[in-house]
Every structure is written in C-alpha cells, then in structure tokens.
Residue, then its C-alpha position, 0 to 999 in steps of 0.5 A: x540510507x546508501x547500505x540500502x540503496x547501494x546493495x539493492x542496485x548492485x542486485x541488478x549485476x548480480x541477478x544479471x550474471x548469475x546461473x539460471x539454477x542460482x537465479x531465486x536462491x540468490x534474489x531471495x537471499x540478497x533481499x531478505x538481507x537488506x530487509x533485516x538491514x533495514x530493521x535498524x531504523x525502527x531502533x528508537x531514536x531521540x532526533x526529530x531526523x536523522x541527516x544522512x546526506x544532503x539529500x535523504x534522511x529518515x525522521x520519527x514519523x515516516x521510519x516506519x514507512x520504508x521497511x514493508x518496501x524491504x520486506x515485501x520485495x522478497x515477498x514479492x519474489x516468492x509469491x511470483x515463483x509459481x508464475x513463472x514456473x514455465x518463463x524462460x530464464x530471461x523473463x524470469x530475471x526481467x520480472x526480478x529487475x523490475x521489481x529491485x527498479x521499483x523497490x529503489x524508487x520506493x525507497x527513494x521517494x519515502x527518504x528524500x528531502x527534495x520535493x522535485x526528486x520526491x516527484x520524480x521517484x513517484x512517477x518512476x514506480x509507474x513503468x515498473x507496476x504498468x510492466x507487471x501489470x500488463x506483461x504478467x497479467x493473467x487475462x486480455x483485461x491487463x490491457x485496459x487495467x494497464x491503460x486505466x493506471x496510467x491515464x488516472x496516474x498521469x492526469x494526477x501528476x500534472x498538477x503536482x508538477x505545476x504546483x512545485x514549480x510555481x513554488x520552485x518559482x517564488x522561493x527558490x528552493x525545493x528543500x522540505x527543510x527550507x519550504x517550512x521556514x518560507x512564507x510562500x502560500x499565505x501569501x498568495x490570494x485566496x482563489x490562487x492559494x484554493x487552486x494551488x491546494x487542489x493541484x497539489x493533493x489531486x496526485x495523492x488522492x487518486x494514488x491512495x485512491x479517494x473515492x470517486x477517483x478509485x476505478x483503476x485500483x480494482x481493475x488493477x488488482x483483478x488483472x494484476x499478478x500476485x506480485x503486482x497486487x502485494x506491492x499495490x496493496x502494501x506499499x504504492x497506496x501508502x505512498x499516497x498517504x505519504x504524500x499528503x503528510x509530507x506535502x501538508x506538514x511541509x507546505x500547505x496552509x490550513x485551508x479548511x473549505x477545500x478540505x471539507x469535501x474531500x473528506x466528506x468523500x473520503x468518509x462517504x467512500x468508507x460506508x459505499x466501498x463496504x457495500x460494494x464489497x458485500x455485492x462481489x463475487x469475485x474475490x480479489x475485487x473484493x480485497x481491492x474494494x476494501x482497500x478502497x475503504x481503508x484508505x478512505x479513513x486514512x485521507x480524512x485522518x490526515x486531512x484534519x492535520x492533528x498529530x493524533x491523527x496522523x499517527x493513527x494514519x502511519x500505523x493503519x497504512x502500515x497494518x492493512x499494507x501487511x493485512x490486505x497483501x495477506x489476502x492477496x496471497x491467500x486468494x491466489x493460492x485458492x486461484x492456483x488450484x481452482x483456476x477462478x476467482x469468484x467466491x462461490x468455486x472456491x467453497x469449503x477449503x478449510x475440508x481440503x486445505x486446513x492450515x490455509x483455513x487457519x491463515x484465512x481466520x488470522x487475516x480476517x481477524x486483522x482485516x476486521x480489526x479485531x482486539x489486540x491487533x495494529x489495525x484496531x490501535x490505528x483505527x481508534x486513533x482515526x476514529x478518535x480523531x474524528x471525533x473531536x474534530x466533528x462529533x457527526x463523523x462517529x455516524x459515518x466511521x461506525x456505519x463503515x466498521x460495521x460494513x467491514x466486519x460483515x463483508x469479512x465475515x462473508x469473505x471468511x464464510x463463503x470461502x471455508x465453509x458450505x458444500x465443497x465444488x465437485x471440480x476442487x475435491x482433488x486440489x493439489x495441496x499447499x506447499x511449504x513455501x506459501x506457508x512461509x509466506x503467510x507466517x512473513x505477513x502474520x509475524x511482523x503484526x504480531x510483534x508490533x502487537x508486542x511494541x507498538x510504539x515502533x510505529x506511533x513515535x510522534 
C-alpha cells in the first residue's frame, strides 16, 4: 500500500518544482505509473486479507475498489487540459495538487482498518471536490451546488461521528478486526440499538445518494467541471457503497425494520430517477439522474446483507463508475464545441463527429447493460438477489431496467441523430487525446469482460 501512497505524496514536490513546459507531461506521466502499480492487487490471492501494516490492508472483496482511484487520476488530468488551457501556470499546478490530495484520501479511506481513520479520509475528500466544484465550475450556480454538497455531506457525518464514538466508548477500540469479535450492538436495547443504525448509515445513504437525499448530486454534476463530474461519478459515490459493506459486515446487526424503507426508497428512486431522466433537457443532468438510479439498486443489494448481493454491488459500482465517467467525458466534448448542454443543440453529431458516434453507442450499450458487459453481471446478481430476498421486487427492478434502457436510448438518439443545428455545422474536430480518453474508459470494461472474476472474488 505505502508504493502507492508514497509516490502519490512525492507527486506533490515534483508538480511544485517542476517547468511549467513540463507541468502535464510529468503528472500524466507519474500517475499512469502508479495506476499500472496498482494493477497487482487485482492478482489473485488465496487470503481472505492481506496485512500490509497495522493500519492498512486489502482484502478479496474490497481490492478491486481502489484501483478507478488509480486510473481516473490521470483521467482526470486529461479531461482538465482543455479547461485550463488560458489558467495561469500556478492555478493549473493547484488543480494537480488538488486533485493528488483527494486521490490519497481515497485511497486512504478504501484501505484502513481503523473506523476513525476511515472517518476522517471520508471527510477530507470533501475540501478537495468543493474546491473543484466552485473554483472551476463553469457558471455562478457552482456556488450554490458548492453549498448544496457541503451542508448535505456535513448533516450526514455528524451521526457518523457520534455513532463511532459511543462504540469507541463501550468496547475501546476502533479496529474492524476487533469490532467483529465485540458483542457491543446486541447489547444494546432495541430504540438505542434502531437510532444507532440510523446514524451510522445516514452518512452512506446521502453520499451514494439514496433517493429523497439526492438533490446535491445533480447540481453538482451540472456545475461541476469535467474532472469534478469523473471522480463524482467514478470513485466518491462508490465510497458510499463502501461504506455500508464495511460498516455492515464489521458491526451492524441484522435489524430488518430499519432497513425495509430504505430499501423501499432505494428501489422506488430506480423507477422515479428513470422517469425523471426521460423529462431532462440537459445533458449532464441527465447522466447524474441515472447515477442516482444506479446507485439506488446498489443500496438495496447491499441492504439484504447476502454475499450474492454484495458481490453483485462491488462489480456494478465498479462498471457505472467506468461507464457513467464515460458520458461524462462525452457530454463535455459536445459541451466544448457547442457551448450548451441541452439535448436538442447538440443534434446529429454522428454527421459531424463519427468516431465520438461510435464512442457514444459503446457507452450506452454499457449504460443499458446490454450482454456481455460487467453491468449486465452486476446487475443480474442484484436483481437475483432481490429476488430471493422478496419475490415483489422483480416488479420494482424490471420496471427500473426498462426506464433505463428507454432513457439511453433517447440520450443516444437525440444526440446522434435528427437534423443538424445551424450553429454546430463548423465544430472544431475532435482531438487525439479525447480519443485516448474514451478508449482508457472502454479497455478496462472489456477486459473484465474477459475475467470477470477480478472483481467477483467473494
């Protein structure tokens, strides 16, 4: 773990000193290294964990996890180019900074065996994603997106906070591995033991976000830039899922009650946000409603606590991490040349750009979860899963496929086909590296395509 942090914080000196000339070369460079460093810990392994200090460790069902951290850093960096293109030289090695701080907090928060450390890499990716958010956002709304992000993130974490403490209290330690061997919640009456629950999970559900909870992640998407929409996307809505893995795995009793309407919520928000999305006009707004209902299926799964489920769960946060940072990137290169979000100015591009068409069709293909991809393996195992868990779900579940495949489609359609807008028949073409940056999304899907056991190892 340490020949990933400790080259990740020696990028901050190097980003510091070097030529401005130098300055994307070398982040680039540096990241994609650390991104092929982190490759071995998809390597199969025979432990249940491996110990690799006091204090950190990767296990089967959470090693898949970090690595989109890895990889969409330098993402991350060359979506952001074209943004910065007229930055001064010192904003442009702030927004590097920034993002390395939040790419260790990730990383941090996805490999510690201490709750109150988990705790406080949770909070720290806050700062770094608000900065982005409102110093690089592209219209006055960042403002209140920024405020939106903050107050729902900040009410979340006070539970969460009081939740570890009062267990800090009673058993004296924080350790995951000595909280699974601690009687301390069954203990407990059964109000305290429900309020307790709440808290604990209240954090996770507004971070992944649960529906009814969901209000800041549009907006932040819509006035987020391209780099703070990509690691939304990939990697900070994932760290809610985890969270309640962990938390559930490590702690939690199996309270049914408190659980029965969040999944309700959870399952309800799938079929809303897929209606929702079939109203937008604007594109992004579109992509982040989809998340919202992507999501959603990943709380239920995780909420009925099977080891069917939650591998299903893994391998879905993982393909619409890649997938929706996908249409990220794709909605910002027609944002680029048309200067507008909404669906109906941005008409035919497939005349004018036709490779971006082909990468439009692949990564609807894979929003839909169509046949062999790693969303269809993950959400079969969800839907599976719900199943057996209540035969009434299929309904909810099928209803919320359905809705998904026809707002793709309408996303798909509107944008590559019709008659082309007079303002768009002389865009700029595309350029080799949004090119490179689609195939960076598209290549991992298809090799765990190939091996899809990398990330179903439980």
């Amino acid at each position: 773990m340490l020949k990933m942090i400790i080259p990740m914080i020696l990028l901050l000196p190097t980003i510091t000193l070097c030529k401005s000339k130098q300055l994307w070369p070398t982040a680039l460079a540096h990241s994609f290294w650390i991104a092929l460093m982190g490759l071995q810990w998809f390597k199969p392994h025979t432990e249940l964990m491996l110990f690799l200090s006091c204090y950190l460790r990767v296990d089967k069902i959470f090693s898949p996890l970090p690595h989109p951290i890895m990889l969409t850093h330098p993402m991350m960096i060359m979506a952001g180019q074209n943004n910065l293109t007229l930055e001064p030289t010192s904003r442009k090695r702030t927004f590097i900074i920034i993002t390395i701080l939040l790419q260790v907090s990730l990383v941090l928060a996805f490999s510690t065996m201490e709750l109150i450390m988990f705790f406080i890499a949770f909070e720290s990716t806050l700062l770094p994603t608000l900065v982005i958010i409102t110093r690089w956002g592209g219209q006055m709304e960042r403002l209140s997106a920024g405020t939106y992000f903050l107050f729902y993130t900040l009410i979340g974490s006070l539970p969460l906070l009081v939740a570890l403490l009062t267990t800090q209290t009673y058993t004296g330690t924080l350790s995951i591995h000595m909280l699974q061997l601690s009687p301390y919640p069954h203990m407990m009456n059964p109000w305290t033991l429900h309020n307790w629950w709440l808290a604990l999970f209240t954090a996770f559900m507004i971070k992944m976000p649960l529906y009814g909870l969901h209000l800041w992640l549009p907006k932040a998407h819509v006035e987020a830039p391209i780099a703070g929409s990509m690691i939304l996307a990939a990697v900070l809505l994932k760290l809610g899922g985890y969270g309640i893995i962990r938390m559930t795995m490590t702690l939690a009793p199996p309270l049914k009650m408190p659980s029965y309407p969040f999944m309700m919520l959870a399952l309800w928000g799938v079929i809303m946000t897929g209606f929702i999305c079939l109203r937008q006009t604007d594109l992004k707004s579109l992509i982040a409603y989809s998340s919202v209902s992507h999501m959603g299926l990943v709380i239920a799964a995780t909420l009925t606590r099977t080891e069917w489920a939650c591998t299903g769960a893994v391998t879905l946060m993982i393909a619409h991490g890649l997938t929706s940072s996908m249409l990220f990137c794709l909605a910002n290169t027609n944002y680029e040349r048309t200067n507008s979000r909404t669906l109906l100015l941005a008409r035919n591009m497939q005349l004018l750009l036709p490779l971006m068409g082909l990468w439009w069709f692949s990564a609807s293909l894979t929003n839909m979860a169509l046949p062999p991809t790693i969303n269809l393996m993950g959400e079969l195992a969800i839907i599976v899963s719900l199943f057996n868990w209540s035969n009434t779900t299929i309904l909810m579940t099928g209803l919320g496929t359905l809705t998904t495949a026809a707002y793709t489609l309408y996303m798909l359609i509107t944008t590559q086909w019709g008659e082309t807008p007079s303002h768009t028949k002389t865009i700029p073409p595309t350029h080799t590296r949004e090119h490179l940056l689609m195939m960076l999304h598209i290549l991992p899907m298809m090799l765990l395509m190939m091996k899809p056991e990398l990330i179903q190892s439980i």
